[in-house]
MIKOL-915924 format. One record per residue (C-alpha): residue in one letter; residue number from 1; chain; x, y, z. Coordinates in steps of 0.1 Angstrom, whole numbers, plus 5000, padded with zeros to 4 digits. Layout:
<sites>
  rest   nr  kette     u     v     w
     A  NUM      A     X     Y     Z
...
</sites>
This chain:
<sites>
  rest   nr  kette     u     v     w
     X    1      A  1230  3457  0969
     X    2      A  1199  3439  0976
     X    3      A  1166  3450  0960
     X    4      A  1148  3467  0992
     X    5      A  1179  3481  1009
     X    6      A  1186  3499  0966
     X    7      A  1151  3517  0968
     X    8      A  1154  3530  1006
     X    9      A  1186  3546  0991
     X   10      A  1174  3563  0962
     X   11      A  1145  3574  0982
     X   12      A  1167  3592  1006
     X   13      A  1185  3607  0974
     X   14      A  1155  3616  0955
     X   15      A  1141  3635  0988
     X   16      A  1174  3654  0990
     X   17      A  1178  3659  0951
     X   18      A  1183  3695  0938
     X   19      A  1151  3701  0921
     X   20      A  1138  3713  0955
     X   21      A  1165  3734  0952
     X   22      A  1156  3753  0921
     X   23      A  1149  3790  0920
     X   24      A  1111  3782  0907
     X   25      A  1108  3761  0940
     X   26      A  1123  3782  0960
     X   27      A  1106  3817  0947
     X   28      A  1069  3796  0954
     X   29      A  1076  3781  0985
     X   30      A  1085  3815  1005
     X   31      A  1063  3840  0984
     X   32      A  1043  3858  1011
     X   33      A  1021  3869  0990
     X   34      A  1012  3850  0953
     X   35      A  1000  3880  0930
     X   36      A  0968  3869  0913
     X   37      A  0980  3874  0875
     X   38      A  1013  3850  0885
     X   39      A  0990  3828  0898
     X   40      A  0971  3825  0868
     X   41      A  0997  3823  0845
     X   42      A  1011  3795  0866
     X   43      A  0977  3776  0866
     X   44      A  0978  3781  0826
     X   45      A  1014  3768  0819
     X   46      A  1007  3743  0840
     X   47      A  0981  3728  0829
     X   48      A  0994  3710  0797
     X   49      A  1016  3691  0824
     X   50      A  0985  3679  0844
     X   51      A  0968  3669  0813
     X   52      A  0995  3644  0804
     X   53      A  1012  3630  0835
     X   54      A  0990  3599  0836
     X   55      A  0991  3591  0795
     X   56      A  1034  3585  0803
     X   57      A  1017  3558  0830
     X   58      A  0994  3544  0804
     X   59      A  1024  3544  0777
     X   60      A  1046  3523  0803
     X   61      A  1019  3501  0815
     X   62      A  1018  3494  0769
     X   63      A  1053  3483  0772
     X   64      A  1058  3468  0804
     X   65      A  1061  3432  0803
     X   66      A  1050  3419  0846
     X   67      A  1018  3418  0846
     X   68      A  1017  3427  0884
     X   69      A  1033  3458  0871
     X   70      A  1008  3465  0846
     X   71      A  0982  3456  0875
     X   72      A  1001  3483  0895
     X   73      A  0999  3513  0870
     X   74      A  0959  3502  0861
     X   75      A  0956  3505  0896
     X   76      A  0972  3538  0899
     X   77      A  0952  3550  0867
     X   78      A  0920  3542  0880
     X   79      A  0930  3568  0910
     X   80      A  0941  3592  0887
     X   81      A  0910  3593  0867
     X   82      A  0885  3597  0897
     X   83      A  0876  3559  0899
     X   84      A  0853  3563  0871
     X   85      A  0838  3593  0888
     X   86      A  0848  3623  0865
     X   87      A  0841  3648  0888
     X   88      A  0867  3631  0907
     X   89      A  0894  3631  0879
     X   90      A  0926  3648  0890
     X   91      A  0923  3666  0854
     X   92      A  0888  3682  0871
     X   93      A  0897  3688  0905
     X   94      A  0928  3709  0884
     X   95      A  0904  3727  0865
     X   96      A  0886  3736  0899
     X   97      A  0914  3750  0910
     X   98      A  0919  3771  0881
     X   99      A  0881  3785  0880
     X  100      A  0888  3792  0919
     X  101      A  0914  3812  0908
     X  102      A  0892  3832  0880
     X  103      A  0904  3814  0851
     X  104      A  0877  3800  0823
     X  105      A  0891  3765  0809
     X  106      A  0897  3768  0772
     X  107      A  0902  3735  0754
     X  108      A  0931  3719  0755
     X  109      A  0949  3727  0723
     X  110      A  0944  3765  0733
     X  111      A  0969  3766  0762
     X  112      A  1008  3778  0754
     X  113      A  1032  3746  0756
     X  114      A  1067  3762  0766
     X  115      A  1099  3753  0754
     X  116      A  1110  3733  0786
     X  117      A  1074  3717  0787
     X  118      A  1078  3701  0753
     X  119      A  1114  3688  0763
     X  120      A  1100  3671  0789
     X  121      A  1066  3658  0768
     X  122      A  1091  3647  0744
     X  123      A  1115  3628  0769
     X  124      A  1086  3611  0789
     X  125      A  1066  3603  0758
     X  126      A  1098  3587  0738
     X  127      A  1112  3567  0767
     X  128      A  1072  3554  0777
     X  129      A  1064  3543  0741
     X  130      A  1098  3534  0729
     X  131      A  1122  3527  0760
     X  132      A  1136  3506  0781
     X  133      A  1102  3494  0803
     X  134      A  1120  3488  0839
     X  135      A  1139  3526  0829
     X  136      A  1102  3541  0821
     X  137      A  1086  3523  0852
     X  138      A  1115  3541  0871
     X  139      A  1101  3574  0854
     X  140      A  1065  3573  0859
     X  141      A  1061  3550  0891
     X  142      A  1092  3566  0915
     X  143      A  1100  3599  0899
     X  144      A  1069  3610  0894
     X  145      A  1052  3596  0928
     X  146      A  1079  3595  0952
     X  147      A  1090  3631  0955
     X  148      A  1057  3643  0951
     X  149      A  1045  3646  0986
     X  150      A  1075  3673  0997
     X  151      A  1077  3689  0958
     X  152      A  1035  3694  0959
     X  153      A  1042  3710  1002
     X  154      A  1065  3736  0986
     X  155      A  1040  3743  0958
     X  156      A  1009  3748  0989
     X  157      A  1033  3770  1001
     X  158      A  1029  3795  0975
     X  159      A  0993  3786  0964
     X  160      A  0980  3787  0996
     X  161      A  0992  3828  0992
     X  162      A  0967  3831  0968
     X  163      A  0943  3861  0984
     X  164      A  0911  3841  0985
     X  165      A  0918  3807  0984
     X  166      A  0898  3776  0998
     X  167      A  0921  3747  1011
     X  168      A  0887  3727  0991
     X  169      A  0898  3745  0960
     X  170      A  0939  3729  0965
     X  171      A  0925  3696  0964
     X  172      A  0948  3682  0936
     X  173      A  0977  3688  0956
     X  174      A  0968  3682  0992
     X  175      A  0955  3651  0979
     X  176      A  0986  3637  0961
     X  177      A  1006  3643  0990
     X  178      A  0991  3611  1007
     X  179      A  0980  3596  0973
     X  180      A  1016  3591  0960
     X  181      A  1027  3577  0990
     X  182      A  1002  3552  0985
     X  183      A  1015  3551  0948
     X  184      A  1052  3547  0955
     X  185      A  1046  3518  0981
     X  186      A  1030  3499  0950
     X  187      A  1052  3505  0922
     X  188      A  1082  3497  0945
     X  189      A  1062  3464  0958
     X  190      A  1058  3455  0922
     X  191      A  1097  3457  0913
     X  192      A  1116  3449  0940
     X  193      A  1122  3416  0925
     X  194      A  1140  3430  0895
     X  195      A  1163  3453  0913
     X  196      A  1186  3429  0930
     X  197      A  1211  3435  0900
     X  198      A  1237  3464  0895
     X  199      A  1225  3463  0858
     X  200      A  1187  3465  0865
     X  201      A  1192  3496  0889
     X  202      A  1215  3511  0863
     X  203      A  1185  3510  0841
     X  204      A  1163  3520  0871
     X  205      A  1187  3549  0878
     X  206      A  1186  3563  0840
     X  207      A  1142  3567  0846
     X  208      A  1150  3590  0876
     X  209      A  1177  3608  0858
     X  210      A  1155  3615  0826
     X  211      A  1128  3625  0846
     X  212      A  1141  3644  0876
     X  213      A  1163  3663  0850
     X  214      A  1141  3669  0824
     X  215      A  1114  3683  0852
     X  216      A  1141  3705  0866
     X  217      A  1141  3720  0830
     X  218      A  1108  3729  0835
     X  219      A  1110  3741  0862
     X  220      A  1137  3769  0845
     X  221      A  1106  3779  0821
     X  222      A  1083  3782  0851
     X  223      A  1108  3808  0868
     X  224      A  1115  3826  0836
     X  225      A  1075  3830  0822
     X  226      A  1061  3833  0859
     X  227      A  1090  3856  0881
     X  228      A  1118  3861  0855
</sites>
């Protein structure tokens, strides 16, 4: 299977994979109402996540060989961290959401790390400084971008039930939902010419996996802390 005609069909699998499935999806995305403590406590678990997505980019762009690639994920840093605005940062406009929500930010260290959380720190941060590169490109650049546009529409769902809320206040996850389609189109321009091999898109396939999985792991603490 040719490179191009490879990543249109993962990208129809990955928009139909079961994490959108999972009970934590599900429960957020038809809540008619999101209780203000569950909120909170989902903005708190949460935020050890957002703090670290973009370091897995960073670690992959360390061991990534193309430099188009590595031009790709600077690229996609330079979004992430405001483009050298740090009000701009997605860290900040997450911590705007959280005091919109009545929460005081606390440093870093001071926030709970769940079981499932550290599973998937640990996967992402082993296969990004220690993996196979075109398996952790897979991981950060398509599993983390592609399906981020319909997972982040569920999630608006539910945090748009939040009595009070400004749409201004959800800006880290309106704005992701056109951002990472931006994202995706880069990454895949960037290694398309690698993936017109069965064994490069095995190694391709085993990023997804990792991720995808390891997310939907996550996504089992979520349900259990926030609903269970």
């Amino acid at each position: 299977m040719q490179g191009n005609k490879y990543l249109q069909t993962l990208k129809e699998q990955l928009l139909k994979h079961a994490m959108f499935d999972d009970p934590f999806i599900q429960k957020i995305a038809t809540l008619s109402r999101f209780e203000i403590d569950k909120a909170q406590l989902f903005a708190e678990l949460y935020y050890p996540h957002i703090l670290r997505t973009r370091l897995y980019q960073a670690n992959a762009l360390g061991i990534t060989p193309d430099e188009n690639i590595q031009y790709v994920l600077a690229d996609i840093l330079h979004d992430e961290y405001g483009q050298g605005e740090q009000n701009n940062s997605h860290m900040q406009l997450y911590r705007n959401f959280m005091h919109a929500i009545g929460l005081d930010i606390k440093d870093s260290a001071e926030y709970t790390i769940i079981p499932e959380l550290q599973m998937y720190i640990s996967t992402m941060e082993q296969l990004t400084r220690n993996g196979d590169w075109l398996t952790a490109i897979a991981a950060v650049g398509v599993a983390s971008e592609w399906p981020i546009p319909k997972y982040y529409g569920l999630l608006l769902n539910g945090l748009r039930k939040i009595q009070g809320i400004k749409e201004k206040d959800l800006e880290l996850f309106t704005g992701h939902i056109e951002l990472d389609v931006e994202h995706a189109n880069m990454i895949e321009q960037s290694v398309v010419p690698y993936l017109d091999n069965e064994q490069n898109q095995e190694r391709f396939n085993q990023g997804i996996t990792l991720n995808m999985e390891a997310r939907r792991v996550f996504h089992a603490g979520l349900y259990r802390e926030i609903f269970g």
